[in-house]
Short mmCIF file of the C-alpha atoms (twelve columns), coordinates in Angstrom:
data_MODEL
# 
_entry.id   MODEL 
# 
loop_
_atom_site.group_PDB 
_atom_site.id 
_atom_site.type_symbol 
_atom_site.label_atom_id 
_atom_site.label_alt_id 
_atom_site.label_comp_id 
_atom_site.label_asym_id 
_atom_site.label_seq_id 
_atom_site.Cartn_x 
_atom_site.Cartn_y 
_atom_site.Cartn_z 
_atom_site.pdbx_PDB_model_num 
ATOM 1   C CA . UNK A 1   87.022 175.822 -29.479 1 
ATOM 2   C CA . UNK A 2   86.708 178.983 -30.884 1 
ATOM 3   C CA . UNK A 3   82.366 178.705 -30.909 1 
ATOM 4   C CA . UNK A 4   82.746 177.132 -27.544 1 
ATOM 5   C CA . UNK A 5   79.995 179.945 -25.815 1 
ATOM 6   C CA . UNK A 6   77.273 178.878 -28.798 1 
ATOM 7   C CA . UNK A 7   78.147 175.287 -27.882 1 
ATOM 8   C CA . UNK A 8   77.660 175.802 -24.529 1 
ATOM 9   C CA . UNK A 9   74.450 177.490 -25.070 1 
ATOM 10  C CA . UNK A 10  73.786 174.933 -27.203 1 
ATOM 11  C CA . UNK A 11  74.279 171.663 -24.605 1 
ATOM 12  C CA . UNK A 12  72.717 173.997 -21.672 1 
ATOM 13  C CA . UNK A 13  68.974 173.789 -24.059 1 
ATOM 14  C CA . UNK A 14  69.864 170.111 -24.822 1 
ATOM 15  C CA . UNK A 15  69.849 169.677 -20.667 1 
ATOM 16  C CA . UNK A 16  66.782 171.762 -20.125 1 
ATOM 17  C CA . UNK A 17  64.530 170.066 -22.200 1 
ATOM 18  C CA . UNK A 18  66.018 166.494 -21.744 1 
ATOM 19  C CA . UNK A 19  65.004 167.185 -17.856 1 
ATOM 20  C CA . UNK A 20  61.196 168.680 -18.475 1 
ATOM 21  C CA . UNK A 21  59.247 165.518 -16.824 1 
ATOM 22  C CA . UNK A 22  62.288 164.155 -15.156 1 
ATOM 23  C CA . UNK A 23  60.322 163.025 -11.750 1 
ATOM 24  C CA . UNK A 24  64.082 163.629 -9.764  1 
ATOM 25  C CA . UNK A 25  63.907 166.353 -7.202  1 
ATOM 26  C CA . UNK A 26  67.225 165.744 -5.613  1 
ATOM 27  C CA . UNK A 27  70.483 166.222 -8.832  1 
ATOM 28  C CA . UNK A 28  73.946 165.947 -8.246  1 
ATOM 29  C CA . UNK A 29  76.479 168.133 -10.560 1 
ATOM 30  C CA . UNK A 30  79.289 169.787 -10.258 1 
ATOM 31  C CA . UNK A 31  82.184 172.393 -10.276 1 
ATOM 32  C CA . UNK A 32  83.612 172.683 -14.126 1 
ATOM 33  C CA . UNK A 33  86.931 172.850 -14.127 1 
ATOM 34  C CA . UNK A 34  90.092 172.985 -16.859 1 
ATOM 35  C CA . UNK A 35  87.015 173.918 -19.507 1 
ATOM 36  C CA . UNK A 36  84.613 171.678 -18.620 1 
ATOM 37  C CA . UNK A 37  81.142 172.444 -19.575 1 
ATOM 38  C CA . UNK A 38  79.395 174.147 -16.855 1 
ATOM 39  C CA . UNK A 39  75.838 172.446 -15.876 1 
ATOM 40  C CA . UNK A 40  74.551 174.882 -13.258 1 
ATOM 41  C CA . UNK A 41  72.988 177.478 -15.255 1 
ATOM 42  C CA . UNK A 42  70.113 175.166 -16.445 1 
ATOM 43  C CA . UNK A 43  70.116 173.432 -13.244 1 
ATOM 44  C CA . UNK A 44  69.739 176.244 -11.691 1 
ATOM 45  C CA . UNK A 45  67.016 176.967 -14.027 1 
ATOM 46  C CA . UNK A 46  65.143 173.597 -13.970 1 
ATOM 47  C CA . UNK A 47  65.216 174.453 -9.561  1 
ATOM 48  C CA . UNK A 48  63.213 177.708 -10.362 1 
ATOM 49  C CA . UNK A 49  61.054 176.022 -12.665 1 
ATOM 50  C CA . UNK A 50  59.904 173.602 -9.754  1 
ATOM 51  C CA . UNK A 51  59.247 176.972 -7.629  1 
ATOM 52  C CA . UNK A 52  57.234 178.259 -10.191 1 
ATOM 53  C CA . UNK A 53  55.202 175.165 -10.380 1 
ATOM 54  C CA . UNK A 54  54.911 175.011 -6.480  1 
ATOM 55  C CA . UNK A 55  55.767 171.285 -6.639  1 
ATOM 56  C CA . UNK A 56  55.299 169.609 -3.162  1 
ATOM 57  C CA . UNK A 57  58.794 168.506 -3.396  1 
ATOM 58  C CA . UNK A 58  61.232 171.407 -3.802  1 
ATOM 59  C CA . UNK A 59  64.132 170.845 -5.771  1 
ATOM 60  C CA . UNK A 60  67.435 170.376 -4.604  1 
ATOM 61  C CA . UNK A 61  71.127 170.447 -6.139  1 
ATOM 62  C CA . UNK A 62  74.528 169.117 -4.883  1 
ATOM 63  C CA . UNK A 63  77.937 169.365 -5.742  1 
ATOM 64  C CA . UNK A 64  80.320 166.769 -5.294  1 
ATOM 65  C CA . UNK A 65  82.915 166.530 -1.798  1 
ATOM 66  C CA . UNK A 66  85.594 164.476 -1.993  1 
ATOM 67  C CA . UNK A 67  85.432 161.836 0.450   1 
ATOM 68  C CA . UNK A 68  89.441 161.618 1.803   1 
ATOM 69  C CA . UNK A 69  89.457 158.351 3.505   1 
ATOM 70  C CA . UNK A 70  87.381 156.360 1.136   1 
ATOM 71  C CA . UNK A 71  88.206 158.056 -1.812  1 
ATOM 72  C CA . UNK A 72  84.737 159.019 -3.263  1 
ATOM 73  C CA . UNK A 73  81.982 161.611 -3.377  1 
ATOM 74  C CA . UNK A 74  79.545 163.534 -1.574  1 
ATOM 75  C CA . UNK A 75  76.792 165.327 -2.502  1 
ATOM 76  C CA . UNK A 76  76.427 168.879 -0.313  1 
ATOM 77  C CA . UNK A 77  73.245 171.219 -1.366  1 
ATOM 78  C CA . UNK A 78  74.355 174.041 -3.511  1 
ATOM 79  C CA . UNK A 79  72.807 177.122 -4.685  1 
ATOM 80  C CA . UNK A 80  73.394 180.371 -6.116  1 
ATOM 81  C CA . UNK A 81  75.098 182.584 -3.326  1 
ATOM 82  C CA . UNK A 82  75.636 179.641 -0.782  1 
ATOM 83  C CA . UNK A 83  79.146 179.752 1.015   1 
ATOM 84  C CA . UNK A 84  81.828 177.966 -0.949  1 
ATOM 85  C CA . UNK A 85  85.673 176.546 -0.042  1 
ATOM 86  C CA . UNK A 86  88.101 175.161 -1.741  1 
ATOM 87  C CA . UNK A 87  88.768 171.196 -1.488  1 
ATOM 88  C CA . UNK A 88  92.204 169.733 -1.506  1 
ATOM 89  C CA . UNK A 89  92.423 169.831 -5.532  1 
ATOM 90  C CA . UNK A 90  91.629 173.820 -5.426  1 
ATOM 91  C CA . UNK A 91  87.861 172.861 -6.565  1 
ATOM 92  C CA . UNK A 92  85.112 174.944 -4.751  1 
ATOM 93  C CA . UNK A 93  82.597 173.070 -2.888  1 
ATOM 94  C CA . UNK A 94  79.743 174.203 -0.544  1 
ATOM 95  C CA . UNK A 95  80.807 174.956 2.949   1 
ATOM 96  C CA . UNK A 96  78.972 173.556 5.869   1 
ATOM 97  C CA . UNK A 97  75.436 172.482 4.022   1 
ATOM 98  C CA . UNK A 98  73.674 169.392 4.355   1 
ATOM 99  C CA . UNK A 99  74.673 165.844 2.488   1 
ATOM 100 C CA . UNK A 100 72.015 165.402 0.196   1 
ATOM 101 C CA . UNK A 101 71.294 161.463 -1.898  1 
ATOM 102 C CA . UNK A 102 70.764 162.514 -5.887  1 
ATOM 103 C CA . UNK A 103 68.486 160.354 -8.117  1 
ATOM 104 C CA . UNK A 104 70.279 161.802 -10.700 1 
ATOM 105 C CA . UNK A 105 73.738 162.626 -11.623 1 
ATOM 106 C CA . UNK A 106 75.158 164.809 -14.436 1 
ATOM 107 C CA . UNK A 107 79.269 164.147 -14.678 1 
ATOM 108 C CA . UNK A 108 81.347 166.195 -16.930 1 
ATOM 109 C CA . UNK A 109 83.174 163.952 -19.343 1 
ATOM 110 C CA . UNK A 110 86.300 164.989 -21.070 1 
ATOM 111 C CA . UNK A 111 85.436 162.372 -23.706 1 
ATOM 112 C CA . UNK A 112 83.102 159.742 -24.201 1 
ATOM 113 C CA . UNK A 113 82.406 156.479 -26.038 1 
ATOM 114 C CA . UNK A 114 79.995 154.089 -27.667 1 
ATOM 115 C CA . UNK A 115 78.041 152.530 -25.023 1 
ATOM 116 C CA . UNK A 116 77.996 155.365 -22.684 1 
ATOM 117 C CA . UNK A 117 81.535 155.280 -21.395 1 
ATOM 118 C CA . UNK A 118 82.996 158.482 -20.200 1 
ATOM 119 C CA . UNK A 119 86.681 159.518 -20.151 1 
ATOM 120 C CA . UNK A 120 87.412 162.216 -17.098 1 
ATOM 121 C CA . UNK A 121 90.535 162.854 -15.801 1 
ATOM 122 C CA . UNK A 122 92.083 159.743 -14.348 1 
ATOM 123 C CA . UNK A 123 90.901 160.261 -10.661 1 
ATOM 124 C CA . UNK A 124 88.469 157.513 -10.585 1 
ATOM 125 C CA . UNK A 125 86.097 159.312 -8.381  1 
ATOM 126 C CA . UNK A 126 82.915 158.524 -9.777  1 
ATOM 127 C CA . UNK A 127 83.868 155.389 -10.802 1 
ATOM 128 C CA . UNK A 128 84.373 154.288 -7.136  1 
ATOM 129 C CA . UNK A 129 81.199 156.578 -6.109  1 
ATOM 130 C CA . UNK A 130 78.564 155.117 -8.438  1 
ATOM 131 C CA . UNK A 131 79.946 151.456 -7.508  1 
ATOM 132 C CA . UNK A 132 79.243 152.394 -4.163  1 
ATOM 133 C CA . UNK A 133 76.330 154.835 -3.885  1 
ATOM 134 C CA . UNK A 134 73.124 152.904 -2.949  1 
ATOM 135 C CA . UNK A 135 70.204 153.368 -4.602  1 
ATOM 136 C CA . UNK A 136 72.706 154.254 -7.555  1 
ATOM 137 C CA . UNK A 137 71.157 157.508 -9.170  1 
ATOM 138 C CA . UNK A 138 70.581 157.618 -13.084 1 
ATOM 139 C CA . UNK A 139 73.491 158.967 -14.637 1 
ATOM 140 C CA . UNK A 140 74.550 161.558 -17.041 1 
ATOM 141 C CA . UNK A 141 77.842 162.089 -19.361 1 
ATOM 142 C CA . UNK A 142 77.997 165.811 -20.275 1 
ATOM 143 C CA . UNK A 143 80.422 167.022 -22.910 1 
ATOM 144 C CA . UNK A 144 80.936 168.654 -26.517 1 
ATOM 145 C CA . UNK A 145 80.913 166.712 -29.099 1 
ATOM 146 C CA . UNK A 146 84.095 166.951 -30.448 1 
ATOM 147 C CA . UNK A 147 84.669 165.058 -27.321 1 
ATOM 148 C CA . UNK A 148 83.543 161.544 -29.247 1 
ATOM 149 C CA . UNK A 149 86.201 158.789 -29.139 1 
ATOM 150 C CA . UNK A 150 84.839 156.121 -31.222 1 
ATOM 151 C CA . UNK A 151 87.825 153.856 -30.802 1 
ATOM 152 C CA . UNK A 152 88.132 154.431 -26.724 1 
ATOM 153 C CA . UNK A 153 88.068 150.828 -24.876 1 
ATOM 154 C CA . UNK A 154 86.657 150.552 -21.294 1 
ATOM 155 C CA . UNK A 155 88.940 149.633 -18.586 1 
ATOM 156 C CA . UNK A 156 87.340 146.687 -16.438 1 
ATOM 157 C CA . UNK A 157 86.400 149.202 -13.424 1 
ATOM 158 C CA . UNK A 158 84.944 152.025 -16.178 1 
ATOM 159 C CA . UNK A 159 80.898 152.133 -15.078 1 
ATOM 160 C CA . UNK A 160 78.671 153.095 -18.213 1 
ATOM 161 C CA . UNK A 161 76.820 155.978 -17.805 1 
ATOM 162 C CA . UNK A 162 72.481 155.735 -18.584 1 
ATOM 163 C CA . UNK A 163 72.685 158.737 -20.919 1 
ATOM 164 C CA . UNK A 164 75.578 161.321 -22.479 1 
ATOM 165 C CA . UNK A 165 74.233 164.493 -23.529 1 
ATOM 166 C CA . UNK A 166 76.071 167.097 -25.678 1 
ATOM 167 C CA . UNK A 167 75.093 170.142 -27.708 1 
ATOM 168 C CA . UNK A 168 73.498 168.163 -30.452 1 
ATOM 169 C CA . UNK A 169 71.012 165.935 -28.148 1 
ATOM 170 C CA . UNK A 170 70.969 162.879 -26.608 1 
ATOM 171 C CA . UNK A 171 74.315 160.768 -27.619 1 
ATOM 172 C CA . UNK A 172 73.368 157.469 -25.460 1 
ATOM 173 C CA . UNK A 173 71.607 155.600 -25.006 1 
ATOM 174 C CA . UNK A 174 70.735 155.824 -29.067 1 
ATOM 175 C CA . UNK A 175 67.333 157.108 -29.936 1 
ATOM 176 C CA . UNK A 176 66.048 154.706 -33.303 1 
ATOM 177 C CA . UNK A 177 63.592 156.508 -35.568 1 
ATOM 178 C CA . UNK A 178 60.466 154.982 -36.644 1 
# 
């Protein structure tokens, strides 16, 4: 993608504005990888903006840690600066900071289809996280939009996402004029 920086640019607006009056104090991301778009600039934006407005609450983020035994993910505070490792898949995740529940979820999504399925990269890790995370947060799909695959069909385990975002607006659920 050879505008993929104005794209990016692009989707992190879409994200900052889509969250203004978002009650959620507590969002989960994560770690881009193999070109993934990369979330945490506007989150980390959207956490200052709560400082600013001295909200009772303070904002939190957390990046996903891969749960070994049961096969799913974590949530671990993150912030600019805080220590990082590397998992077993050579991701970085925070080191030693607490498990934290999100209300909300962004996931990075490779692809995506009608109806607000999302196409990662085979794992099935939030697939088997948002079946078993309880209250399940409001969920995300992130991704370019070159990344539309009108013709993808859901496997029986594929969760729909509430929303997919990309660098045009709001892809799902569909917004109707009028």
């Amino acid at each position: 993608m050879p505008d993929r920086m104005h794209r990016a640019e692009l989707l992190q607006r879409v994200m900052r504005i889509w969250l203004v009056g978002r009650p959620d104090t507590v969002i989960g991301a994560y770690w881009p990888i193999k070109g993934e778009f990369d979330p945490l600039p506007a989150l980390h934006r959207w956490k200052e903006d709560g400082e600013l407005l001295d909200e009772p609450q303070p904002r939190r983020i957390g990046l996903p840690v891969v749960d070994k035994v049961r096969q799913t993910l974590k949530f671990h505070a993150w912030f600019p600066g805080c220590p990082m490792e590397e998992d077993a898949y050579g991701i970085p995740k925070p080191k030693d900071t607490e498990v934290i529940t999100p209300t909300l979820l962004f996931v990075p999504c490779v692809g995506y289809a009608p109806g607000g399925f999302r196409l990662g990269y085979g794992g099935g890790f939030y697939d088997r996280t948002l079946a078993a995370l309880q209250p399940r947060p409001y969920t995300v799909g992130v991704g370019f939009a070159h990344g539309f695959l009108p013709d993808h069909e859901p496997e029986a385990h594929d969760v729909p996402l509430d929303a997919l975002l990309n660098e045009l607006g709001v892809v799902w659920p569909i917004q109707m004029g009028g």
